[in-house]
Biopython code that builds the backbone (N, CA, C, O; Angstrom):
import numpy as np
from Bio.PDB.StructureBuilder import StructureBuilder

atoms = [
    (1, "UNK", "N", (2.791, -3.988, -12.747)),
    (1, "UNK", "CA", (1.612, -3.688, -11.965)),
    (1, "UNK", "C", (0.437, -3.619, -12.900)),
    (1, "UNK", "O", (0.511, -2.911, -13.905)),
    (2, "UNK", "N", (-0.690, -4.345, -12.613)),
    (2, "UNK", "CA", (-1.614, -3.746, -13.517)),
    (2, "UNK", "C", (-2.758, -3.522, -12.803)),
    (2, "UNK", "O", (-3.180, -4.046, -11.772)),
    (3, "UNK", "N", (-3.344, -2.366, -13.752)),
    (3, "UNK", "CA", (-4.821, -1.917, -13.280)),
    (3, "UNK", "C", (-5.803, -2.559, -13.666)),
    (3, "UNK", "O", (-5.597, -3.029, -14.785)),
    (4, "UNK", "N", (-7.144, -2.889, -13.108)),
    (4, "UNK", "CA", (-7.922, -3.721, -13.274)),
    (4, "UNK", "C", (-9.193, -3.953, -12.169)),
    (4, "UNK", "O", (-9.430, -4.313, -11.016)),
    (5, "UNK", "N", (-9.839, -3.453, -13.452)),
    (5, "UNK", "CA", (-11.204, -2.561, -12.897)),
    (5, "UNK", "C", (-11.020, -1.421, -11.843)),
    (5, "UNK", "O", (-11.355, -1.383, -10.659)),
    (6, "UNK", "N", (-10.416, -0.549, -12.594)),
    (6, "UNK", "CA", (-10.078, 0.710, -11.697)),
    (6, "UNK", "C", (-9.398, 0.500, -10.426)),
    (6, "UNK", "O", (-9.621, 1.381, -9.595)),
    (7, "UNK", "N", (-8.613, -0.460, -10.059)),
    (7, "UNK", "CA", (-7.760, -1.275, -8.937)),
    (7, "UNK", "C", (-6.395, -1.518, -9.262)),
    (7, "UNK", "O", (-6.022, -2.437, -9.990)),
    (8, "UNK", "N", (-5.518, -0.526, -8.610)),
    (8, "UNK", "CA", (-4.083, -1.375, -8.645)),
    (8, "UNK", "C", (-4.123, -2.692, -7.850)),
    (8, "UNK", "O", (-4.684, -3.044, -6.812)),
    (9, "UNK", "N", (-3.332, -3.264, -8.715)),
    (9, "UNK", "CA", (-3.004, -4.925, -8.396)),
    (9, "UNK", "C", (-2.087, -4.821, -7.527)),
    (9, "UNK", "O", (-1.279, -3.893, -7.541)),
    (10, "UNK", "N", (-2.090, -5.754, -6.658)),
    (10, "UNK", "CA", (-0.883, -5.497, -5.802)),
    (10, "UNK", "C", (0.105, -6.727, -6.049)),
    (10, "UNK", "O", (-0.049, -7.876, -5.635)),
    (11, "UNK", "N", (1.307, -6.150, -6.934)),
    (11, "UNK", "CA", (2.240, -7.440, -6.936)),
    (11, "UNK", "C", (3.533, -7.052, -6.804)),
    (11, "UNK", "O", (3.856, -5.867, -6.720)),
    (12, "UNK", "N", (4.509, -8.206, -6.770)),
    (12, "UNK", "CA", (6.030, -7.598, -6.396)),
    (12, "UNK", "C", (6.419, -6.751, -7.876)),
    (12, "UNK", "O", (7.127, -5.750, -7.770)),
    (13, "UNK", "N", (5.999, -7.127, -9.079)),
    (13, "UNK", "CA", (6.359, -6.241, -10.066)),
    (13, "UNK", "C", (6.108, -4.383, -10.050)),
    (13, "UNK", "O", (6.731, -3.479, -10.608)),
    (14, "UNK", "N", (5.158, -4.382, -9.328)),
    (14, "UNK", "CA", (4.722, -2.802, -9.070)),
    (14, "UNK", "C", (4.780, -2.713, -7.656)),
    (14, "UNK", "O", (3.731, -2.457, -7.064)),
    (15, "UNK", "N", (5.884, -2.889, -6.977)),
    (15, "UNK", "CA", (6.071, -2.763, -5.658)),
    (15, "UNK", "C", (6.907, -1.361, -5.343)),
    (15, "UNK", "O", (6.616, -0.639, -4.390)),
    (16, "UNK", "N", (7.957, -1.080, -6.248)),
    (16, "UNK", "CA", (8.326, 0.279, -5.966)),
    (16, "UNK", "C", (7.934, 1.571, -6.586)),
    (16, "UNK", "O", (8.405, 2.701, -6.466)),
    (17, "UNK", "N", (6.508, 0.893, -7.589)),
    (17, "UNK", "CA", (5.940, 2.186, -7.822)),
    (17, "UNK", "C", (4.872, 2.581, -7.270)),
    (17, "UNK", "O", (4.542, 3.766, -7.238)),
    (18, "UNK", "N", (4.282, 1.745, -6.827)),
    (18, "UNK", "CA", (3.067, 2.118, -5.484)),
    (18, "UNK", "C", (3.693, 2.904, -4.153)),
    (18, "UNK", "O", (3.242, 3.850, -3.508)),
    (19, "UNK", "N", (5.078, 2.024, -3.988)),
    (19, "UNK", "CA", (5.598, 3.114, -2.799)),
    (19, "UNK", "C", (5.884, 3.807, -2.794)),
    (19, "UNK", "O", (5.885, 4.413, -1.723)),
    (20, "UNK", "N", (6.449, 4.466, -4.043)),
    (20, "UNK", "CA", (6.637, 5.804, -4.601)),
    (20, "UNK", "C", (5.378, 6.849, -4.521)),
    (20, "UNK", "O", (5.331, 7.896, -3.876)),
    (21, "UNK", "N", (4.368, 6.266, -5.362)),
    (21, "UNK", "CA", (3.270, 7.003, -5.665)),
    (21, "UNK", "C", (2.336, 7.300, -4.329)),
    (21, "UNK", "O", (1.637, 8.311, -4.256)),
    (22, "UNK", "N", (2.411, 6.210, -3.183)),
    (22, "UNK", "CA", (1.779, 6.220, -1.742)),
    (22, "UNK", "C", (2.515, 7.406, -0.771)),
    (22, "UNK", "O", (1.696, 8.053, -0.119)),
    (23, "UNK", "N", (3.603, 7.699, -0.623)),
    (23, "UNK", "CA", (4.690, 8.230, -0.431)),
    (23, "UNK", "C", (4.628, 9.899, -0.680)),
    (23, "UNK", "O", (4.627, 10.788, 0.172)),
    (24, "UNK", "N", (4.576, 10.006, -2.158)),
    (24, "UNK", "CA", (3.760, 11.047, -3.023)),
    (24, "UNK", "C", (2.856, 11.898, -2.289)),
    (24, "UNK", "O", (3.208, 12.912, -1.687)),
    (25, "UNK", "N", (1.560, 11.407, -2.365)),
    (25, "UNK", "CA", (0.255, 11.676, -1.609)),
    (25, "UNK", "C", (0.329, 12.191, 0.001)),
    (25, "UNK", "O", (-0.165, 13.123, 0.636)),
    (26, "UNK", "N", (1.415, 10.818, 0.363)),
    (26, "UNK", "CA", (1.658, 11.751, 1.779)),
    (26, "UNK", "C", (1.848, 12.923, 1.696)),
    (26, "UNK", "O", (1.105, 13.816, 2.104)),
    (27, "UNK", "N", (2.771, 13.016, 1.208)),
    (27, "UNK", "CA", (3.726, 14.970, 1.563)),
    (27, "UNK", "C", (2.428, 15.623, 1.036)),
    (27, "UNK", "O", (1.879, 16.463, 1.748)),
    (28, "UNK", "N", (1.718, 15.183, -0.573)),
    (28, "UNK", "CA", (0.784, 15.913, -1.334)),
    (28, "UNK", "C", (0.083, 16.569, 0.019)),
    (28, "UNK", "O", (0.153, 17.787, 0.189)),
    (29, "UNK", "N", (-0.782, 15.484, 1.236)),
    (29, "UNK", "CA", (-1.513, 15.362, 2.324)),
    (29, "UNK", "C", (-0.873, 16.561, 3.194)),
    (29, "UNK", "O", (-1.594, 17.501, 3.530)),
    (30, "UNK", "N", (0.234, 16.525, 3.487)),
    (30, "UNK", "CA", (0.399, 17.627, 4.703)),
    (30, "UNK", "C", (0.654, 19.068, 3.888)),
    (30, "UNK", "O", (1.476, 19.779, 4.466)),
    (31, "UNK", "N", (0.193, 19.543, 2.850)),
    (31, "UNK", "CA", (0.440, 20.490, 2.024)),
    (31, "UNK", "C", (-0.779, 21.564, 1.935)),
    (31, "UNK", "O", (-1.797, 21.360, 1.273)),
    (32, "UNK", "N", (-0.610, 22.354, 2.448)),
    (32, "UNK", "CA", (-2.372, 23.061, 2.684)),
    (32, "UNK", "C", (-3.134, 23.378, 1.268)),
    (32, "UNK", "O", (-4.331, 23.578, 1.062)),
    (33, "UNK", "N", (-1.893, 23.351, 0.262)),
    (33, "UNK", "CA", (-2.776, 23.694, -0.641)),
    (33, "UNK", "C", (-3.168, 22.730, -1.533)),
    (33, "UNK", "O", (-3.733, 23.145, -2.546)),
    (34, "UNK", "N", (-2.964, 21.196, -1.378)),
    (34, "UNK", "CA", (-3.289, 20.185, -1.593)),
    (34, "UNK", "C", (-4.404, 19.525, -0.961)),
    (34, "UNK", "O", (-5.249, 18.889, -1.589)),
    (35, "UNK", "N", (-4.399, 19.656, 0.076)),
    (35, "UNK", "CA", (-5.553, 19.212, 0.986)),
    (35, "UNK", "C", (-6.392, 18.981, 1.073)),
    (35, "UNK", "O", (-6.871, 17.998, 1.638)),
    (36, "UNK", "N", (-7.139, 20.257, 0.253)),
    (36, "UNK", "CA", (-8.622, 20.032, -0.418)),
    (36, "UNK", "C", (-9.060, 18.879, -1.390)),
    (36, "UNK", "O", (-10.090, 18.206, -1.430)),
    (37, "UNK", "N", (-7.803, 18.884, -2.241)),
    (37, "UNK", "CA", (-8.132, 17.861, -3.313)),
    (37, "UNK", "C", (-7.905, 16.276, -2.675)),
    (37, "UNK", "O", (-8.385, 15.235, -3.125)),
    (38, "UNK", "N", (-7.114, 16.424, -1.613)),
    (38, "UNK", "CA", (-7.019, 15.182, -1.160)),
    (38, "UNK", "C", (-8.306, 14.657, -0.450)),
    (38, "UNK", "O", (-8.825, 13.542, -0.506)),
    (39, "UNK", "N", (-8.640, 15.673, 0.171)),
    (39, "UNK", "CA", (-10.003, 15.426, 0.968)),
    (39, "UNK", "C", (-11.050, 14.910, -0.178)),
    (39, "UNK", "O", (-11.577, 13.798, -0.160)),
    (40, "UNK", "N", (-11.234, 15.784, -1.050)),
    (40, "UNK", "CA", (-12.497, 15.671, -2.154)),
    (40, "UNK", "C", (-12.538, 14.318, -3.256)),
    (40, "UNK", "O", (-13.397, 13.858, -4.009)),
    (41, "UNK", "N", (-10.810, 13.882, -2.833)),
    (41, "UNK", "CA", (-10.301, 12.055, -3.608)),
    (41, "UNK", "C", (-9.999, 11.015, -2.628)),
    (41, "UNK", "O", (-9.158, 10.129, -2.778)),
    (42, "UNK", "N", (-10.803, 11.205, -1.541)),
    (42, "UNK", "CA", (-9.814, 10.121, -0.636)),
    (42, "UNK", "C", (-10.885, 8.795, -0.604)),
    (42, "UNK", "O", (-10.304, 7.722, -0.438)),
    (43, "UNK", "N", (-11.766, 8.748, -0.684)),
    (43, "UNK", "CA", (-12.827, 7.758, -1.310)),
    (43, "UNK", "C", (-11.803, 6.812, -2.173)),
    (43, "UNK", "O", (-11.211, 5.778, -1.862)),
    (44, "UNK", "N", (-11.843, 7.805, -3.735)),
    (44, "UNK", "CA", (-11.189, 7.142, -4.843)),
    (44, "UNK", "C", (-9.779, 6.690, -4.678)),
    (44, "UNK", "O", (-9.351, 5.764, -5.368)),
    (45, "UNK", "N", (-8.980, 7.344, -3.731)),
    (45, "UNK", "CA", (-7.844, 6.917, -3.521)),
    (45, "UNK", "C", (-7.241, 5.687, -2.714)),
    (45, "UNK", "O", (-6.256, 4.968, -2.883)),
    (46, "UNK", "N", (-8.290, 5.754, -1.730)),
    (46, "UNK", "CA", (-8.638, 4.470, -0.756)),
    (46, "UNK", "C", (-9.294, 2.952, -1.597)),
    (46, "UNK", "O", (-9.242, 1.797, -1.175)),
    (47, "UNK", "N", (-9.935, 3.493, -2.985)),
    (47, "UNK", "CA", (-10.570, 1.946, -3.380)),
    (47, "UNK", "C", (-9.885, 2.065, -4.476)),
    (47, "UNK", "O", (-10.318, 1.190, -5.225)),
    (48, "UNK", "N", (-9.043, 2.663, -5.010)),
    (48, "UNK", "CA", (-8.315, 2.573, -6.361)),
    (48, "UNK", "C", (-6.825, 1.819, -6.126)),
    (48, "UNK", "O", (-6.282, 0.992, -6.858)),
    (49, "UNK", "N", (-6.368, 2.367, -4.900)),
    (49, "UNK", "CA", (-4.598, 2.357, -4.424)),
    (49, "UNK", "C", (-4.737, 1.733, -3.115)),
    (49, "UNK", "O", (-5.153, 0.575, -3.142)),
    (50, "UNK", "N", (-4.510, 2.183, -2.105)),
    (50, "UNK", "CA", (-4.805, 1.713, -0.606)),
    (50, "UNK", "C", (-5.572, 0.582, -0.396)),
    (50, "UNK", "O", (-4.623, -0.180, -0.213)),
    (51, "UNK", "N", (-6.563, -0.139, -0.276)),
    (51, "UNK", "CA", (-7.561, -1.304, 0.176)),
    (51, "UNK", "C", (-6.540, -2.405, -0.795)),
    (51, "UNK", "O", (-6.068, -3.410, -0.264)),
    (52, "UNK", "N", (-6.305, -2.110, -2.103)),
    (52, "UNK", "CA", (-5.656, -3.209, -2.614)),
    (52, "UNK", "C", (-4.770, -3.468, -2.293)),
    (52, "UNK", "O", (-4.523, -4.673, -2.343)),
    (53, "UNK", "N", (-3.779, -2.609, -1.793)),
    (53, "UNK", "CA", (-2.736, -3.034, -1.135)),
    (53, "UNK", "C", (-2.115, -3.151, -0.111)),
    (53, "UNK", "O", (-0.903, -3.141, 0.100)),
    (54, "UNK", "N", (-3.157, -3.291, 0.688)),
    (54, "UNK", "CA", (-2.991, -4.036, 2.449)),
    (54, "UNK", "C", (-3.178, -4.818, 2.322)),
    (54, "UNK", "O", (-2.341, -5.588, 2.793)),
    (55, "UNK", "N", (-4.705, -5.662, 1.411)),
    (55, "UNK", "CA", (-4.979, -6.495, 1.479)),
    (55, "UNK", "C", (-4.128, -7.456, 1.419)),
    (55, "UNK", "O", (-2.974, -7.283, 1.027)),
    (56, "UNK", "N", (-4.748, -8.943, 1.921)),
    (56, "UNK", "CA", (-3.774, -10.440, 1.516)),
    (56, "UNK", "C", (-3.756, -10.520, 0.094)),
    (56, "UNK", "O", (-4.668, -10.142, -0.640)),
    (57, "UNK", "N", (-2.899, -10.924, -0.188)),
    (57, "UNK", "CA", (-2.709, -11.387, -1.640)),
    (57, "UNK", "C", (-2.177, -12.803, -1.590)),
    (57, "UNK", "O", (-1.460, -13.271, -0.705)),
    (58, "UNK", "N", (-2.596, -13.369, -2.588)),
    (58, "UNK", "CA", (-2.288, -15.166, -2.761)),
    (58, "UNK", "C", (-0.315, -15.211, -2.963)),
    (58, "UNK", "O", (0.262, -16.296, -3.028)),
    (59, "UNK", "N", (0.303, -14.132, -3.020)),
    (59, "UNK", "CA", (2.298, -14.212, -2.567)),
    (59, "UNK", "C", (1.737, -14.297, -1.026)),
    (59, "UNK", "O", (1.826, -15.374, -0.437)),
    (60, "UNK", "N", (1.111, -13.064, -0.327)),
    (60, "UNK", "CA", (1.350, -13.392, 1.417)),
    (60, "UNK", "C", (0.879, -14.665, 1.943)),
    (60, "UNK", "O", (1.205, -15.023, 3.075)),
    (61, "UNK", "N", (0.235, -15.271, 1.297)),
    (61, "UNK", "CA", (-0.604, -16.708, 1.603)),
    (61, "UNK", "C", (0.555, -17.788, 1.223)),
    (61, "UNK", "O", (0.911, -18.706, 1.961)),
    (62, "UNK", "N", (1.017, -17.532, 0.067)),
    (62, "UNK", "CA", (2.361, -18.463, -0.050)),
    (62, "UNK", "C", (3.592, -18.534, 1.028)),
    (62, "UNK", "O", (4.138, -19.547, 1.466)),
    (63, "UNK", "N", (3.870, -17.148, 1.330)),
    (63, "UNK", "CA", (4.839, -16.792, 1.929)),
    (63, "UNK", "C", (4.460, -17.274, 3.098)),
    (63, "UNK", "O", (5.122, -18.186, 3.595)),
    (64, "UNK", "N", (3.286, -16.739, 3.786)),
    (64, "UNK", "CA", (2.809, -17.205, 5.282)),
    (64, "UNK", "C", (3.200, -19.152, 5.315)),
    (64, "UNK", "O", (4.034, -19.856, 5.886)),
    (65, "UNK", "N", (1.934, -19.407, 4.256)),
    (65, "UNK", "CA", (2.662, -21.109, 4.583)),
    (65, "UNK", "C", (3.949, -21.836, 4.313)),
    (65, "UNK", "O", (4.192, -22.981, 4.695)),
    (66, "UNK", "N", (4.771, -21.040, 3.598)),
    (66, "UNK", "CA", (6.584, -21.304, 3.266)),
    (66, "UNK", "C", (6.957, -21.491, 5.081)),
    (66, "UNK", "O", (7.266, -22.477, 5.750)),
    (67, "UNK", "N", (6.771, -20.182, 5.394)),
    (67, "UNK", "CA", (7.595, -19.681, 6.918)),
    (67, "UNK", "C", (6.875, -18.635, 7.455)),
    (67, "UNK", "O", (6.987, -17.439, 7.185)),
    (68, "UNK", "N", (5.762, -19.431, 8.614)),
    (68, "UNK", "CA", (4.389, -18.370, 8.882)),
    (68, "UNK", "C", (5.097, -17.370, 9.951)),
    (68, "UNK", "O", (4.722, -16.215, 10.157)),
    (69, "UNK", "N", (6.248, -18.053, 10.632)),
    (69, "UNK", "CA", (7.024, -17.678, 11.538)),
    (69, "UNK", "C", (7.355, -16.227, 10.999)),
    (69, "UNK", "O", (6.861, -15.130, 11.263)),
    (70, "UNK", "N", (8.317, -16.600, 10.191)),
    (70, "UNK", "CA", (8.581, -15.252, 9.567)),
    (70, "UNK", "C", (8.227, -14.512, 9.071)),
    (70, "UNK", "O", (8.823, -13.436, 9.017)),
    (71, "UNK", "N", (6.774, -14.797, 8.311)),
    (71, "UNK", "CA", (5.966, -13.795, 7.790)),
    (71, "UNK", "C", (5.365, -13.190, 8.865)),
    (71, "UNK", "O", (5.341, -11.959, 8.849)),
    (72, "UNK", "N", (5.081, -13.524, 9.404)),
    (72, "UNK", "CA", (4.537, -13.261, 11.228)),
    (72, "UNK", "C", (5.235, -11.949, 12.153)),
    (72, "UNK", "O", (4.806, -10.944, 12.721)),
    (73, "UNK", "N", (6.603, -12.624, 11.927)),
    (73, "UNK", "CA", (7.462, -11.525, 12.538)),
    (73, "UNK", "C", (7.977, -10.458, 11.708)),
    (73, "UNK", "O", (8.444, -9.484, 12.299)),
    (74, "UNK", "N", (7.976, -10.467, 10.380)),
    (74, "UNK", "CA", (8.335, -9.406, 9.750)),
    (74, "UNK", "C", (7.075, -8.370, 9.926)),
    (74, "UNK", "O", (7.274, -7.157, 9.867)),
    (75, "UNK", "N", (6.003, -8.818, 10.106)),
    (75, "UNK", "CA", (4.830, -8.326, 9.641)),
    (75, "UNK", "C", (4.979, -7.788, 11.282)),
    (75, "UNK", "O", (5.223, -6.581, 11.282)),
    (76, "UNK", "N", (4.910, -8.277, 12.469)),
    (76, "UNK", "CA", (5.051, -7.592, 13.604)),
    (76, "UNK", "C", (6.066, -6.262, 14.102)),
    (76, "UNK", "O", (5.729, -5.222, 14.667)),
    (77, "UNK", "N", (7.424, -6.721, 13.663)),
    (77, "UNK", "CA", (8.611, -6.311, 13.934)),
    (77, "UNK", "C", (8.823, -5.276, 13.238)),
    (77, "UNK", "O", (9.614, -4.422, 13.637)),
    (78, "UNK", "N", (8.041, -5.130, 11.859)),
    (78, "UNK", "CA", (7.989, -3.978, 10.658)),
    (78, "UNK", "C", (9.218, -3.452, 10.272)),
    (78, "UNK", "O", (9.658, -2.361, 9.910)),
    (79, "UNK", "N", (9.823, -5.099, 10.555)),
    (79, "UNK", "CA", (10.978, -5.131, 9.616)),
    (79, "UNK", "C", (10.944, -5.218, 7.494)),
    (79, "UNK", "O", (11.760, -5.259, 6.574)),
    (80, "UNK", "N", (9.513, -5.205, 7.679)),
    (80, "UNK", "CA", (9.359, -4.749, 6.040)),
    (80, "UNK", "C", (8.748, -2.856, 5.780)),
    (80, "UNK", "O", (7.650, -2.509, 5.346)),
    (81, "UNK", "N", (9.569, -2.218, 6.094)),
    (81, "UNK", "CA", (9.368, -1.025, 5.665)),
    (81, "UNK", "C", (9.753, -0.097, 4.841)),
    (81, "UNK", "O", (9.824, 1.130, 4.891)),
    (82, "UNK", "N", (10.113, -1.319, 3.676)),
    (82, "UNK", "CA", (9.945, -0.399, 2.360)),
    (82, "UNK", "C", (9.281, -1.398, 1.438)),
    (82, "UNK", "O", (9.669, -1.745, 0.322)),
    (83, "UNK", "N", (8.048, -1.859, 2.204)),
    (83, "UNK", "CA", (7.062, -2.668, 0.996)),
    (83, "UNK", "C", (5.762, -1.579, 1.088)),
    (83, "UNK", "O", (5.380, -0.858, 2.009)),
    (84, "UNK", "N", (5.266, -1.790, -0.273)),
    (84, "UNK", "CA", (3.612, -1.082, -0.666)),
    (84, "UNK", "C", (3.308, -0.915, 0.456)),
    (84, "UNK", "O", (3.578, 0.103, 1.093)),
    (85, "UNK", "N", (2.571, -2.086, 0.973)),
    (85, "UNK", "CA", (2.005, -2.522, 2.131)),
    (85, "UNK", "C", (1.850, -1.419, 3.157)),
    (85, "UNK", "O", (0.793, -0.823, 3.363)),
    (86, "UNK", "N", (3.277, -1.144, 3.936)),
    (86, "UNK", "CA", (4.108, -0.206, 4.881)),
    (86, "UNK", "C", (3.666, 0.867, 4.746)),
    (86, "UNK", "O", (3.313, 1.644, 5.633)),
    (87, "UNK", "N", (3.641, 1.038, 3.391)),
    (87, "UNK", "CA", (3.390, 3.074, 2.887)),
    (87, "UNK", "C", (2.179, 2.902, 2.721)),
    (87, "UNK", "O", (1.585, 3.850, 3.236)),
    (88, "UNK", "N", (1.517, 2.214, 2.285)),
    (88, "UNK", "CA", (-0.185, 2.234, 2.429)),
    (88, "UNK", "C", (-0.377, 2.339, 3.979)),
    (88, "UNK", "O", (-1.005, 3.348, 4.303)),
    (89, "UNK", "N", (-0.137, 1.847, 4.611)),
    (89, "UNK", "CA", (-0.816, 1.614, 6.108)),
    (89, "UNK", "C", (-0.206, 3.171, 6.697)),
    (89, "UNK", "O", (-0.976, 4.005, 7.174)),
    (90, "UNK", "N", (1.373, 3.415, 6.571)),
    (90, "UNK", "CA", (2.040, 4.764, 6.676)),
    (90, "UNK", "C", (0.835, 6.015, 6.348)),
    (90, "UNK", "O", (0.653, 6.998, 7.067)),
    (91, "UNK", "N", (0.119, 5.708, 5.137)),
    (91, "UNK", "CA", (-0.464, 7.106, 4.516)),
    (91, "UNK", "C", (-1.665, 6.753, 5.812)),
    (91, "UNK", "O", (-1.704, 7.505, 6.786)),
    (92, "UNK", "N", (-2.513, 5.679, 5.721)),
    (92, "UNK", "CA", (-3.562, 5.611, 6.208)),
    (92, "UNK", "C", (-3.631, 6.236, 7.861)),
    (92, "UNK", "O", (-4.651, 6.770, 8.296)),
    (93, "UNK", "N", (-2.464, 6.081, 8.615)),
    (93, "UNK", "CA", (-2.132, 6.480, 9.873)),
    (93, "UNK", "C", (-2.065, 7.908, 9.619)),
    (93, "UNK", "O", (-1.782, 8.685, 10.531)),
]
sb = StructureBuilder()
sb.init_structure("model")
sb.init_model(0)
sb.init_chain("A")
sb.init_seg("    ")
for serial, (resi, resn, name, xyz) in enumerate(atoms, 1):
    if name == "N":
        sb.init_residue(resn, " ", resi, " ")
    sb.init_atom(name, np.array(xyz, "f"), 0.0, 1.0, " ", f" {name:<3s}", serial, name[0])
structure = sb.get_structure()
């Protein structure tokens, strides 16, 4: 995974440590005595971690035109729920 310009990258190499670390933050989030700090970082946490990794990335653009079908339906069916992706959108809900 690398950082770059204050941005996690979103790639399959740092895929189970973003979901780890996204994951993290949740529980951190429902914790009253965390809360505050989450509130007072969620700016930085949203453009550092989160935005990068919903976004498309040039693998989902590959993948989509390999088998749009299936990228389509995994992406509907949320039969991918243990990618970044999942736990980013998970925290954001």
């Amino acid at each position: 995974m690398l950082v770059d310009q204050n941005k996690v990258q979103p790639t399959k190499q740092g895929e189970k440590l973003v979901r780890v670390i996204v994951k993290y933050m949740g529980e951190m989030a429902n914790q009253p005595s965390k809360a505050e700090f989450m509130k007072m970082n969620l700016i930085k946490i949203f453009d550092i971690l989160i935005l990068p990794n919903i976004s498309i990335t040039p693998e989902d653009m590959e993948e989509y035109e390999d088998d749009h079908d299936a990228y389509i339906r995994n992406d509907l069916e949320e039969s991918d729920t243990e990618t970044r992706r999942r736990h980013c959108m998970r925290f954001v809900q």
